[in-house]
C-alpha positions as CSV (number, residue, x, y, z in Angstrom):
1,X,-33.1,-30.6,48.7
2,X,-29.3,-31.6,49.3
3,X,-26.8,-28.9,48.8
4,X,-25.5,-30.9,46.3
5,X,-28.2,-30.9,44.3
6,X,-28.7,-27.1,44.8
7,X,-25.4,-26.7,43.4
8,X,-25.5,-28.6,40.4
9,X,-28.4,-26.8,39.7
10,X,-27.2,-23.8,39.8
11,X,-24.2,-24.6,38.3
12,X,-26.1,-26.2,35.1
13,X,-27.9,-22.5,34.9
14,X,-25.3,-20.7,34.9
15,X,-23.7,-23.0,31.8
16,X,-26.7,-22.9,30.1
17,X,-27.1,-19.3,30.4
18,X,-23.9,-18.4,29.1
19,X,-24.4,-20.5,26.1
20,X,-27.4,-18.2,24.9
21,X,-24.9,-15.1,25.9
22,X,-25.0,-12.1,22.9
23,X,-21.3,-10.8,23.8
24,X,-20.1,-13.7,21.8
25,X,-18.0,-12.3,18.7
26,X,-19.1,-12.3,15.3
27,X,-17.1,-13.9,12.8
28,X,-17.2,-11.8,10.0
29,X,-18.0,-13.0,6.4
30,X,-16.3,-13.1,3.0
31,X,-17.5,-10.2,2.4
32,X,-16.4,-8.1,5.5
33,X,-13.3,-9.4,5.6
34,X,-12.7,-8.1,1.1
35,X,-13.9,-4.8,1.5
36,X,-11.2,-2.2,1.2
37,X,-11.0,0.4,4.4
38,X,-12.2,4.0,3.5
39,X,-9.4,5.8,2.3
40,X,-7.8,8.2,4.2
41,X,-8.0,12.1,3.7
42,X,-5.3,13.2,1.5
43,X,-2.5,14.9,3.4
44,X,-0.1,15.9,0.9
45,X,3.9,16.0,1.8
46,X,7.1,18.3,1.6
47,X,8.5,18.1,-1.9
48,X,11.1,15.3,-2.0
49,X,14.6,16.5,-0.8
50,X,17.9,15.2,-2.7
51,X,18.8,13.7,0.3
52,X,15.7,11.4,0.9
53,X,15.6,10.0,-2.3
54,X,16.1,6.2,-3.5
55,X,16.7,5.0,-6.6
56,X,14.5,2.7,-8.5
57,X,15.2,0.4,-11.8
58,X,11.8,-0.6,-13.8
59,X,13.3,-2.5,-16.4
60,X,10.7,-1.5,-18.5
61,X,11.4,2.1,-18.2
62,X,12.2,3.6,-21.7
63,X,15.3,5.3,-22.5
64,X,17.9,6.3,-19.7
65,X,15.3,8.0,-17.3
66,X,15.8,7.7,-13.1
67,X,13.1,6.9,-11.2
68,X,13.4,7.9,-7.1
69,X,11.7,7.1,-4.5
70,X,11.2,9.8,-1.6
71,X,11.9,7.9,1.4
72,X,10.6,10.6,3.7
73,X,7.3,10.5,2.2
74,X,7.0,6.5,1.6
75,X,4.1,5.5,3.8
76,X,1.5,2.8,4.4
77,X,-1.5,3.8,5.8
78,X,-4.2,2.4,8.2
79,X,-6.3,2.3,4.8
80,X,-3.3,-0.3,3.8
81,X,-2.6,2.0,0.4
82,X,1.0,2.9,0.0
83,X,1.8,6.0,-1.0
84,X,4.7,8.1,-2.0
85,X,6.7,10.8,-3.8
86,X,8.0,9.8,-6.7
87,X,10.8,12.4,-8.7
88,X,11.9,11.2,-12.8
89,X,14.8,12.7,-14.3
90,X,14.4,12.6,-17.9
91,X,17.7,12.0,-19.7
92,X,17.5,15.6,-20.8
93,X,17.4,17.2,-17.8
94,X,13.8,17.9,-17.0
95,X,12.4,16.4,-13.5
96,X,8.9,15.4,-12.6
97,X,7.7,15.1,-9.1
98,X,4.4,13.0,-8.6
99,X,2.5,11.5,-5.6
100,X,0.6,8.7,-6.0
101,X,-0.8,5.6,-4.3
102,X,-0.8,1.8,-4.8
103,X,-3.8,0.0,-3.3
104,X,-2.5,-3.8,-2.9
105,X,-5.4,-5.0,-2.7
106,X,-7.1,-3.6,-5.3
107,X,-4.0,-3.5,-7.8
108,X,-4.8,-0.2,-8.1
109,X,-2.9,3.2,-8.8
110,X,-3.8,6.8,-8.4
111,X,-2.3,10.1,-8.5
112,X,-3.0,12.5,-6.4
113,X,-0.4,15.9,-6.9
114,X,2.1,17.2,-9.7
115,X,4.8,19.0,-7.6
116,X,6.4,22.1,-8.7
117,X,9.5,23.6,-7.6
118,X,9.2,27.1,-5.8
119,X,4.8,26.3,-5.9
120,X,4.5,23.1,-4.0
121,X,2.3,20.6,-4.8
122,X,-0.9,20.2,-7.6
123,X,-3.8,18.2,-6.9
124,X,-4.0,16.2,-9.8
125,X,-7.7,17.0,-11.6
126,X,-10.2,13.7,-11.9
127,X,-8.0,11.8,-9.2
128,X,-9.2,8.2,-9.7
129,X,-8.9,4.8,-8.9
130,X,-7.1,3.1,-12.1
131,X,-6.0,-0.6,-12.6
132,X,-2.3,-1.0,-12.5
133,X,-1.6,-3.1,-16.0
134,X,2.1,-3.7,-17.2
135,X,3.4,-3.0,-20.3
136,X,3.1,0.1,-20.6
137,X,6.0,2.4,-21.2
138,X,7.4,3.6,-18.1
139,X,5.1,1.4,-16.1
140,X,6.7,2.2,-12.6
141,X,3.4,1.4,-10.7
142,X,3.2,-1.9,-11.8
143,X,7.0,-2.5,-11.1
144,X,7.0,-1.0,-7.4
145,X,3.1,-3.0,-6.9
146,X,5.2,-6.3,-7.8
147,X,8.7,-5.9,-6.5
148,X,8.7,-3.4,-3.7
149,X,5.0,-2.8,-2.1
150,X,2.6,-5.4,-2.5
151,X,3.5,-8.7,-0.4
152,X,1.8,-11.3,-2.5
153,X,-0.6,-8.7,-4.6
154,X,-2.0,-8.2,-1.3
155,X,-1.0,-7.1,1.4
156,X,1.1,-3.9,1.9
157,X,4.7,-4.3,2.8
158,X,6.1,-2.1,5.6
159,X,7.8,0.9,5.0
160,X,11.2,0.0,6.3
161,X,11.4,-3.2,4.3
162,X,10.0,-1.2,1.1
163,X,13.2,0.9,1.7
164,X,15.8,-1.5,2.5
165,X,14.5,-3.6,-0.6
166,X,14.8,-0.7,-2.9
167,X,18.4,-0.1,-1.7
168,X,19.5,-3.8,-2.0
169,X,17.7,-3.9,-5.7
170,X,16.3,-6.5,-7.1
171,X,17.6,-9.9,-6.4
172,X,15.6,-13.2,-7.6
173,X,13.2,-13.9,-10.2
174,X,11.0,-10.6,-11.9
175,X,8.0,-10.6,-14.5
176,X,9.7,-7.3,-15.6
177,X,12.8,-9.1,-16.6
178,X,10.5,-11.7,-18.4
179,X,11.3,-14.5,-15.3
180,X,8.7,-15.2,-13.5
């Protein structure tokens, strides 16, 4: 036998033995790829500080409350929920601090504490999973899911672009101004 032919033989083998090869990647399927991470252990946050907050319109907010986002706190996670501490001042002087999370891909909402001045925060009893629907009064998840967090109802946007957004305002068409 010619070297020639001893190395295209060999050659060939070695080709058709990488074609059979296992440590070729596996696509994954539909169904891989739509399955939501496991959610991360709660960690729960400093209580908002003046100084870290941003301010917030939902147009469907009732009466003259302010809605604030706690910058400090604003984060998206490696389980792609956003969450954050959220402070509303009623118009007659009460204040409620929450923190919650927006699953984009879920278009879901939850919240997780109640904060308290001088005791910190609450964990919220029966924490679950609920749809975010709009309409409802003071419907701030569904305003910050479309405006602020959720790029396309999907994907999360990143932090520093959820703040600079929210300090800009809104600018273009909105479903909570009725158009869009």
């Amino acid at each position: 036998m010619s070297i020639r032919a001893a190395w295209l033989i060999f050659s060939l083998l070695l080709f058709v033995s990488g074609c059979g090869s296992s440590s070729q990647t596996k696509v994954p399927d539909h169904e891989e790829i739509s399955k939501p991470p496991v959610e991360a252990k709660l960690e729960l946050p400093a209580l908002p500080q003046e100084a870290d907050l941003v301010e917030f319109y939902p147009v469907a907010a009732v009466g003259s409350h302010r809605y604030f986002i706690d910058a400090r706190t604003l984060a998206v996670g490696q389980d792609r929920i956003v969450r954050y501490a959220m402070v509303m001042r009623t118009t007659g002087g009460a204040m409620n601090m929450t923190y919650e999370g927006i699953h984009c891909q879920t278009r879901e909402q939850r919240l997780y504490a109640i904060g308290y001045r001088g005791k910190g925060w609450v964990e919220a009893r029966n924490s679950q999973w609920e749809p975010i629907r709009r309409g409802r009064i003071n419907d701030h998840q569904s305003f910050l899911y479309s405006e602020y967090f959720c790029h396309e109802g999907v994907v999360p946007v990143a932090k520093s672009s959820i703040v600079s957004a929210m300090r800009r305002g809104l600018s273009g068409p909105s479903p909570h101004r009725g158009d869009r």
